[in-house]
N, C-alpha and C positions, 0 to 999 in steps of 0.2 A: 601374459597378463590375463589375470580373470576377464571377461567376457562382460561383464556389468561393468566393471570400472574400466574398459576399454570403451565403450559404451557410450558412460558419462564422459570421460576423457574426449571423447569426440564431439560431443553435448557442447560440452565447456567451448571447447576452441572454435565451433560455429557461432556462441554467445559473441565470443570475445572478439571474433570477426565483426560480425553484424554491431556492436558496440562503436569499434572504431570508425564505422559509415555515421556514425551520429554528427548534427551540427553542434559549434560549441556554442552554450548558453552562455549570453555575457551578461553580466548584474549589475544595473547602476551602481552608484551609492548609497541612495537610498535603501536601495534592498541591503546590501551589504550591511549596513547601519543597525538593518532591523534585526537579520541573520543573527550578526553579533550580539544586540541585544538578548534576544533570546535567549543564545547560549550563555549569554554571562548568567541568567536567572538563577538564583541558589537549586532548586527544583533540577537544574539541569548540570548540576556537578557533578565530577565523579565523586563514589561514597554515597552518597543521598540515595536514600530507598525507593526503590522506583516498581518494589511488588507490588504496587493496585494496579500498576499498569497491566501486567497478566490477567488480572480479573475485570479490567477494563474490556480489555481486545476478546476475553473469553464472551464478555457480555455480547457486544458487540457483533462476533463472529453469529451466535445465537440469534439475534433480533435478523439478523439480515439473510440467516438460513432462512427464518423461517415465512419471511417479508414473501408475497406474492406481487406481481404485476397489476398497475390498477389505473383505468385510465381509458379514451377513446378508441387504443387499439386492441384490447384486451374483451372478453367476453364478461359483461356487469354482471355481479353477484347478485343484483338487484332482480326482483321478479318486473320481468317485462309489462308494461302497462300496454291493455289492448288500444 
């Protein structure tokens, strides 16, 4: 087997290990209710165009490349008052 996809192969199966240690999440009803809801929304059919979403998450990806750290533990951009 190639070297890479033996590689990944191994990847996978550590994933799929560590996956099975997870606890189960259980959903009231209410969640379930909403779940549902959601998905029945026309927006969430299949068939229904859903390209702005790529230029959504494109957008997205951008703002938050370019976002820096801002806040008491970071170094202020502000010039320091004597």
């Amino acid at each position: 087997m190639d070297p890479d996809a033996e590689r990944v192969r191994r990847l996978l199966d550590e994933i799929e290990r560590s996956v099975a240690e997870f606890e189960a999440i259980e959903l009231d009803a209410e969640h379930r209710r909403l779940i549902a809801a959601v998905e029945a929304l026309p927006e969430n059919q299949d068939g229904t165009d859903k390209s702005w979403l790529w230029q959504r998450y494109t957008a997205y990806r951008a703002h938050f490349a370019a976002a820096e750290p801002e806040g008491p533990w970071t170094r202020s951009r502000a010039t320091p008052q004597p």
